[in-house]
N, C-alpha and C positions, 0 to 999 in steps of 0.2 A: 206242485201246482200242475193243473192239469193242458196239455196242449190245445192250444185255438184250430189247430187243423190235425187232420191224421194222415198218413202217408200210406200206401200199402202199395207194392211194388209186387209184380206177377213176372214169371215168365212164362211164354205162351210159345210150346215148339210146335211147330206146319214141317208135316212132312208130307215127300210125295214121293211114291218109288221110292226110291233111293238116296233123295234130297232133303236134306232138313236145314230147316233154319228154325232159329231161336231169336224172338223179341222180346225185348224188356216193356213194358206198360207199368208207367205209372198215373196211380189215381190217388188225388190232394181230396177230402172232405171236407170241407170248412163247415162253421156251426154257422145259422143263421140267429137274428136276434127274435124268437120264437115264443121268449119266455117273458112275462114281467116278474120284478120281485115283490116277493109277498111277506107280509108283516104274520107269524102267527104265534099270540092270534091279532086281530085286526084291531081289538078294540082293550085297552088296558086301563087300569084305575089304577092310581098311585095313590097311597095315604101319604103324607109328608106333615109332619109335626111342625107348629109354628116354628119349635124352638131351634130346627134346624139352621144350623150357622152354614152362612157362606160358607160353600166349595162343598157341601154336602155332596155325596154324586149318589144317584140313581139308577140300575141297569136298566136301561130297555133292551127287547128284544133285537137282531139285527135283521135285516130283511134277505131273504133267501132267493137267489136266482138261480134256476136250473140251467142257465146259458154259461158260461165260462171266460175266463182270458178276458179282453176288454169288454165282453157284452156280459159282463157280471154286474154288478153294482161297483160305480164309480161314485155316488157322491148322497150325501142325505143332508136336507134341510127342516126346519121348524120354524111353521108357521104359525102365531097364537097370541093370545092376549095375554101374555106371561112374559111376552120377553125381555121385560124391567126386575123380575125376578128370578127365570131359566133361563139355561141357551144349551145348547147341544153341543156335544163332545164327542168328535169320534176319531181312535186310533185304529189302525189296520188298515185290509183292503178288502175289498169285493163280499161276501157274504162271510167271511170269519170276519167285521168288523165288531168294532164293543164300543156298543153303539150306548153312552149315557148323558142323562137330564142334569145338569150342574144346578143346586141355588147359590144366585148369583145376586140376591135381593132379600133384603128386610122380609120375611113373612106375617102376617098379620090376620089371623081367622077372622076378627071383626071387621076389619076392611074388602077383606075379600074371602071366601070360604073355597073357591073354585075356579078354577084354571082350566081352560080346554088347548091342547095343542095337537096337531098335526104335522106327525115325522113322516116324511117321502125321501123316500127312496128310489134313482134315477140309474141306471145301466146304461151302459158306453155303446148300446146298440142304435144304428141310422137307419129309421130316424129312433129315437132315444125311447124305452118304456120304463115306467115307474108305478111303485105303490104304493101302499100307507096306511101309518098306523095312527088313529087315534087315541090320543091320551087323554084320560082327565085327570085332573090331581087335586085331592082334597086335601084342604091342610087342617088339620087336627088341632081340635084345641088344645093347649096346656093345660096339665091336672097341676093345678094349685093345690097346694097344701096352708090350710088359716090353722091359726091357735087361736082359743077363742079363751079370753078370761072372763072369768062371773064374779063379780063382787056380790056379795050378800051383804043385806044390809040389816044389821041385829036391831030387833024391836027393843032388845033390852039396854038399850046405852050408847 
């Protein structure tokens, strides 16, 4: 993991005639919160088949901050008309997170064919920046399979 600040320590000798002295200088960098994180790409279609059973999981992409240490991504939420059937799941931390769409609900193409959500993504920077990805998700019909019998009906008997 990469360090929040960096250190770099100089020494600086002053001499004069025949007098020297030697100082130590130290300089701390700290990163400021410069970046937001970004979803890519920003906008994702997900197929998901009715027949998908609860706990099915989904990868989304995780969102990427160039800032580091706590002004990386701390935390993602999902806002949507889905959330009777999705919810978000995320392990890890900061932009290695794995970041995925759980079905967490009955699926039904004839009730509903389409789902829209928005996953953001919020960094530990003061005051705080965020991004986000849109999602849609189509749920796919089932391919039924029919057998179909034919009675014939004989003219002769």
């Amino acid at each position: 993991m990469r360090s929040v600040q960096s250190r770099i320590i100089y020494s600086i000798v002053c001499g004069m005639a025949y007098v020297l002295q030697v100082f130590k200088l130290s300089l701390t960098v700290n990163d400021v919160n410069d970046n937001n994180p970004v979803f890519e790409p920003p906008l994702l279609t997900l197929r998901v088949p009715e027949t998908a059973s609860r706990g099915s999981v989904y990868a989304l992409p995780a969102a990427v901050d160039r800032d580091y240490g706590p002004r990386d991504v701390q935390s993602y939420a999902m806002t949507s008309n889905a959330t009777e059937r999705f919810r978000l799941h995320v392990t890890g931390t900061g932009s290695a997170s794995d970041v995925q769409l759980v079905v967490v609900g009955q699926l039904d193409h004839e009730s509903e064919s389409v789902y829209m959500a928005t996953v953001t993504a919020v960094d530990g920077g003061s005051p705080a920046k965020s991004g986000s990805l849109d999602v849609v998700i189509l749920i796919q019909v089932s391919q039924y399979c029919y057998t179909v019998y034919v009675n014939s009906i004989d003219d002769e008997g």
